[in-house]
N, C-alpha and C positions, 0 to 999 in steps of 0.2 A: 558606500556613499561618500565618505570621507575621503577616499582613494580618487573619487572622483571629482571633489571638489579643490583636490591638492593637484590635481594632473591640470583643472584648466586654470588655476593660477597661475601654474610655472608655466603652461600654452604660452598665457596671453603676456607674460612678462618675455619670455623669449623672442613672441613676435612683436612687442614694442619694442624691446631692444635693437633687435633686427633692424628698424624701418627707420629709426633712426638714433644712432649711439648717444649723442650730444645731447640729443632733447631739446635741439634749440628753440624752434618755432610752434608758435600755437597751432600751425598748420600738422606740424609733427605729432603733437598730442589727439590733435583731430584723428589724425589716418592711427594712430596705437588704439585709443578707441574704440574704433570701427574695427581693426586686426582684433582687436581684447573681445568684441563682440562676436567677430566670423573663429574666430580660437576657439571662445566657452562653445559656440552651436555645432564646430567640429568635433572638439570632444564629448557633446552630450550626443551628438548620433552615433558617434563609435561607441560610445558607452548601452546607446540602445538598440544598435546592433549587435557587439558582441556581448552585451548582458553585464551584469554585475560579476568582479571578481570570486565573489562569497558563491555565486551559481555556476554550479558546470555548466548548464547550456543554455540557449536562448529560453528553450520550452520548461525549461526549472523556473523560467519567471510567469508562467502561468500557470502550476502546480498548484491553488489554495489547499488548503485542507478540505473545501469543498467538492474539489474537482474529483470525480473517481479514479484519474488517472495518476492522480497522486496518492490515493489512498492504496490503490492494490501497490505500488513503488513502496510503502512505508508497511502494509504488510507484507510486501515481500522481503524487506529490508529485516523488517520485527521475526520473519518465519528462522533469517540463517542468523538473527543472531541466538534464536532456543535452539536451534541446530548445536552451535557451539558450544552452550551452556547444557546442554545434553549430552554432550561428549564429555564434560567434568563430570556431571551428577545425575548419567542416567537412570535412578531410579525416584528423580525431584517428580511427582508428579502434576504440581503445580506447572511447572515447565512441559512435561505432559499433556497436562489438561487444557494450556492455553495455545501451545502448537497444533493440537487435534481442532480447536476451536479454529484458528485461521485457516488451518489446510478446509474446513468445511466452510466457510464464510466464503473461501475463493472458488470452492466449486468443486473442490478435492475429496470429498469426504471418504473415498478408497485409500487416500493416503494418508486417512486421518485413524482409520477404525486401530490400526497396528500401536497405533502411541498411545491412543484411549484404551487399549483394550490390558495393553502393560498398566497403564494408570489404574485400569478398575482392578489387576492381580494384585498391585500394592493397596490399593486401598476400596475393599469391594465394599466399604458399609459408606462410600462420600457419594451422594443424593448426585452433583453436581456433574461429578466424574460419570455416573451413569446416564445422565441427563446426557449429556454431549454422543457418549456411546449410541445410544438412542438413536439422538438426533443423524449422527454420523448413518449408522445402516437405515437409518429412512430415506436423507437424504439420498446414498445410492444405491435401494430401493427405486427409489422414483427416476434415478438418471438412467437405469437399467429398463426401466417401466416404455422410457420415450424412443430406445432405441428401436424397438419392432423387428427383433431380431427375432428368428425361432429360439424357441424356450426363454426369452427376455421376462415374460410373464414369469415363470417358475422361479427364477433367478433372483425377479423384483421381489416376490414373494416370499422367498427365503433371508432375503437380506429385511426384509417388513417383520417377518417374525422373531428375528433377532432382536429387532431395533424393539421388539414388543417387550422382549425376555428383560432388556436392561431400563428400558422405560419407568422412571419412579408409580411407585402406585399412587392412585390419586390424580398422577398433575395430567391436565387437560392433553398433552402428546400423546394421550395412550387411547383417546379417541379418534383422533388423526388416525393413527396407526391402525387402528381396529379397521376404521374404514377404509383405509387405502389397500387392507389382505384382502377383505371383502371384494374389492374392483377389481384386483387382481386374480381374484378366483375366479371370477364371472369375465374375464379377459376383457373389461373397458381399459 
């Protein structure tokens, strides 16, 4: 913003300069002006054309945090930087447990079971770590569930009993789960 309010000063100094060197007449201050005015309106449409310098592109200036399409951009952003920080300290599994988390959040949970599943060898007694486990073979249980491929059912099934096996006892998942083998037995 600052870049943009240094750019139509010097505009508009330039094109008063421009129109007339001397400054003689009040007519001349009129028309600099008018140029100081058509200057600052040219450079705030280039500026809201080609966006702010701080933004790569036009549509980064409509990215809020609300927007979904900046949220899957900032988890995808969040996914490669546990990528690299898993290639210092593959066996963090805090780093683990939160990349298993977003690859299932985006809709990946096949590419999440492999990081959870190292997380819960390092540490098989963390509620949380199993929790996501869980979650992860439910969740592609059910994506396996929608395809309606031959043996999709058995498939869903096996990936539902997994998700059963690491499910904390007690927390409310493990009734989800119960019911969703149940559907899959009975092929709904």
């Amino acid at each position: 913003m600052i870049l943009f309010v240094i750019t139509a000063i010097v505009t508009a100094i330039i094109m008063v300069a421009l129109s007339d060197p001397l400054m003689k007449s009040a007519t001349t201050w009129q028309s600099g002006i008018k140029l100081l005015i058509t200057g600052a309106i040219c450079v705030l449409a280039l500026y809201l054309f080609l966006g702010s310098p701080d933004t790569p592109s036009r549509a980064a200036a409509f990215e809020t945090p609300d927007n979904p399409r900046a949220q899957i951009r900032l988890k995808q952003q969040e996914e490669l930087v546990l990528l690299q920080a898993l290639s210092g300290e593959p066996d963090n599994t805090g780093l683990l447990l939160r990349l298993g988390t977003i690859q299932i959040e985006s809709g990946r949970p096949q590419d999440a079971i492999p990081h959870l599943t190292r997380a819960n060898a390092l540490r098989p007694d963390n509620a949380d770590i199993q929790l996501a486990l869980a979650a992860a073979y439910f969740s592609n249980g059910l994506k396996i569930a929608e395809e309606k491929k031959a043996g999709a059912m058995d498939a869903a099934r096996k990936e539902m009993e997994a998700a059963l096996k690491f499910a904390p006892k007690g927390h409310p998942i493990r009734t989800d789960i119960q019911r969703a083998i149940s559907a899959t037995a009975s092929g709904h």
